[in-house]
C-alpha positions in Angstrom: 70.8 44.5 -46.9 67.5 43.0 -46.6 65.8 42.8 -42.9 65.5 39.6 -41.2 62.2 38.5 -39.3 62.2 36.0 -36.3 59.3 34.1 -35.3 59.6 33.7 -31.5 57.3 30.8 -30.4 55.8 29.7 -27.0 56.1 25.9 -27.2 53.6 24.3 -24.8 50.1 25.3 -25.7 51.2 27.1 -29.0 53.0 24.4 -31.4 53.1 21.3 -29.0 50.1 20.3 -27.9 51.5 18.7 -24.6 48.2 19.2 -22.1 47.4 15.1 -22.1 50.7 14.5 -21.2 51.6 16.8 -18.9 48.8 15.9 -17.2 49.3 12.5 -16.8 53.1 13.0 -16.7 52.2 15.2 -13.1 49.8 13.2 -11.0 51.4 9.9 -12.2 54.6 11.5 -10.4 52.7 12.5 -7.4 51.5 9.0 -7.0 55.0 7.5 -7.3 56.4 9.7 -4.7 52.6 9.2 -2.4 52.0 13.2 -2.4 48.3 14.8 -2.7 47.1 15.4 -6.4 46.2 18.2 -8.1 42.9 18.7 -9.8 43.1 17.6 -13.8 41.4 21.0 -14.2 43.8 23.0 -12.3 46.9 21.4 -14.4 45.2 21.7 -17.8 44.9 25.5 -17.3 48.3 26.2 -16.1 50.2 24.5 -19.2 52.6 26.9 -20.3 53.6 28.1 -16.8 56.9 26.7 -14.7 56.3 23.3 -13.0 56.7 25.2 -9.8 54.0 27.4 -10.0 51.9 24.7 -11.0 52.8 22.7 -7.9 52.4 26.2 -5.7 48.5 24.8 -4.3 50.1 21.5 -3.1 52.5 24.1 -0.5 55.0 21.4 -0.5 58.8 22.0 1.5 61.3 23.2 -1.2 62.9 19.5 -0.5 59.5 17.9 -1.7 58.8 20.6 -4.5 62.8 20.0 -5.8 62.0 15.8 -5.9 59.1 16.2 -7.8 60.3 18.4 -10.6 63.1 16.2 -10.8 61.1 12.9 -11.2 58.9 14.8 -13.2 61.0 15.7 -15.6 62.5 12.5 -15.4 59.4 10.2 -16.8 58.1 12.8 -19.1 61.9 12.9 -20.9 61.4 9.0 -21.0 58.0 9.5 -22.7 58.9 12.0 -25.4 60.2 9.6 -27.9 56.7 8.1 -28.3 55.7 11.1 -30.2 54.8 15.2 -29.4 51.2 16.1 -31.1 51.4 19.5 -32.7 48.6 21.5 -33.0 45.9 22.3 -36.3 47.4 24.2 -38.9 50.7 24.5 -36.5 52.9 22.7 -39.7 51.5 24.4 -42.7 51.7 27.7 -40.8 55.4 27.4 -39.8 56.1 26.3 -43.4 55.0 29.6 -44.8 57.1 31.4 -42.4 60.1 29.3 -43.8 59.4 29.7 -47.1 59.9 33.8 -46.8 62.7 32.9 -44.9 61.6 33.8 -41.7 63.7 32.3 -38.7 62.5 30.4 -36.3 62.5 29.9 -32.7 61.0 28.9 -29.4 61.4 30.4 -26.0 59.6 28.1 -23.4 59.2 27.9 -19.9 59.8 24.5 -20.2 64.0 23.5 -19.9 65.6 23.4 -23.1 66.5 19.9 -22.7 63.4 19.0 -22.8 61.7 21.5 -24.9 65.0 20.3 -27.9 63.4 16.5 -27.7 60.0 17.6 -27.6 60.6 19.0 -31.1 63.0 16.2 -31.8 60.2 14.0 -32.0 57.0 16.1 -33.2 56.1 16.6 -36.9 58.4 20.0 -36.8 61.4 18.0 -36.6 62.4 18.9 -40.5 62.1 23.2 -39.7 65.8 24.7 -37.9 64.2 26.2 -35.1 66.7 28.0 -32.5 65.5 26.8 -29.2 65.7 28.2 -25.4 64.4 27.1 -22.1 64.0 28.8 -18.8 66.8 27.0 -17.2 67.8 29.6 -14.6 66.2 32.5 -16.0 63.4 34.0 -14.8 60.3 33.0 -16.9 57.4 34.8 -18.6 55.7 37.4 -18.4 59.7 38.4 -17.8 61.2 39.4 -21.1 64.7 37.5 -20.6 64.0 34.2 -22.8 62.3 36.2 -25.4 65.1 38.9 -25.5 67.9 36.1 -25.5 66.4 34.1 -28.6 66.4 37.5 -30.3 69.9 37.9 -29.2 71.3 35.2 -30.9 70.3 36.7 -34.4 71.5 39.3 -36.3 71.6 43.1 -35.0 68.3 44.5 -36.0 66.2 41.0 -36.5 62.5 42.4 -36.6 61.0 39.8 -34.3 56.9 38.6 -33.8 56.3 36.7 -30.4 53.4 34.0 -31.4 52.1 33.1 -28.1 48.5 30.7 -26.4 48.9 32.7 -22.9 48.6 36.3 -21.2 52.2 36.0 -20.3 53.3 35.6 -23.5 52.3 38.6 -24.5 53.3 40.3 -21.9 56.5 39.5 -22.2 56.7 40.4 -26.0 55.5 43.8 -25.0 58.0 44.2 -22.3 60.4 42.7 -24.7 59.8 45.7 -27.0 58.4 43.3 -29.9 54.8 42.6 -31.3 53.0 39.5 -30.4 49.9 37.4 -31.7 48.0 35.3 -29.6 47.0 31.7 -30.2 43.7 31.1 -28.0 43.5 27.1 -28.0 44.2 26.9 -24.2 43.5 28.3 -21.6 42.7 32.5 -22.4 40.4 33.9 -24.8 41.3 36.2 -27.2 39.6 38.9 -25.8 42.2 38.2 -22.5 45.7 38.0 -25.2 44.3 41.2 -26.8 44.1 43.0 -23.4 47.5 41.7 -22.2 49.2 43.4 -25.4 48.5 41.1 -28.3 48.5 42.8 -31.4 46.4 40.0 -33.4 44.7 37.2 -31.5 43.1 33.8 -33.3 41.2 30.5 -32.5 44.3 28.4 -33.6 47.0 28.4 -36.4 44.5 27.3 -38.6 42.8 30.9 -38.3 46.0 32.5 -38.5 47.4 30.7 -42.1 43.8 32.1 -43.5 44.9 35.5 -42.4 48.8 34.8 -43.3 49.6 38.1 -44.9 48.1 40.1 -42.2 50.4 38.4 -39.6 53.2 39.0 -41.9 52.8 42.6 -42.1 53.6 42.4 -38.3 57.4 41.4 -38.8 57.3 45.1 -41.5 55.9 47.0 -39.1 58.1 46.4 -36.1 61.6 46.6 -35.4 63.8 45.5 -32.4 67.4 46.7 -32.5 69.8 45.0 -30.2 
């Protein structure tokens, strides 16, 4: 029987580029609910991570923290359907992988609600990605989304975590899985490299010019379930 390869995705920072409005999403909800802001700086580099670590600075009461995840969450779900930018190279990339019928999917910090319409209405819509949020699991660099997309696959799946932060590869090492890093946020790729990366480019871009190299990851690695 031939092996099976799984492309296991971050989503924020990796395929979605979401940093804009995130941003905008997040101190337009602080304003709403008259709370102190955070610095545009200080939101733009924690991308990726769960809203409540990006909110830790503001030391709000857990009452306070709870109201604005949920409002959060509320008016960025009303602003998806305008359209989710992916990033360079993101869609000619992933079309590779699906043409050597590689399977696809995303495990995000972000809830799977949100992370299903956020694809929903980017340019990826068209590729059957399997898709899993954080919702009450404990995130990255935690191994437990990663090793539950993988879980929903075939025994034996050789998986590839493809990832723009430290955590993610952290979390595909832990995970028992390779990972490449995608440094067009936040760390270098000097900093994915160090946290376990096993490639590390400027963008997807990058990575499609050195296609077959990546590929050779999903050969050389094996997770059995």
């Amino acid at each position: 029987m031939a092996d099976k390869y799984l492309a296991v995705f971050d989503l924020d920072g990796t395929l979605l580029n979401t940093s804009h409005s995130i941003c905008e999403t997040l101190t337009a909800t602080l304003k709403e609910l008259k709370l102190p802001l955070l610095d545009e700086r200080k939101i733009l580099t924690s991308i990726g991570l769960p809203l409540k670590e990006m909110l830790s600075p503001l030391q709000f009461s857990d009452l306070t923290e709870q109201k604005v995840i949920e409002r959060f969450r509320e008016l960025l779900l009303s602003s998806i359907p305008k359209g989710v930018d992916t990033f360079p190279g993101v869609n000619q990339f992933v079309k590779e992988l699906d043409q050597k019928s590689v399977i696809l999917g995303v495990a995000t910090s972000k809830p799977t609600l949100l992370a299903k319409e956020s694809m929903k209405f980017s340019s990826l819509n068209n590729f059957n990605f399997s898709i899993l949020g954080s919702d009450g699991l404990v995130p990255k660099p935690n191994p437990e989304v990663i090793l539950r997309v993988i879980a929903q696959h075939p025994p034996g799946v050789k998986a590839v975590m493809f990832g723009d932060r430290v955590e993610d590869m952290q979390a595909a090492t832990a995970a028992g899985i390779q990972s490449v890093g995608i440094a067009q946020s936040t760390h270098s790729k000097d900093q994915l490299l160090i946290a376990g990366a096993s490639l590390a480019y400027s963008n997807f871009e990058e990575a499609y010019d050195e296609f077959e190299t990546v590929f050779e990851l999903f050969t050389s690695t094996r997770h059995d379930l």
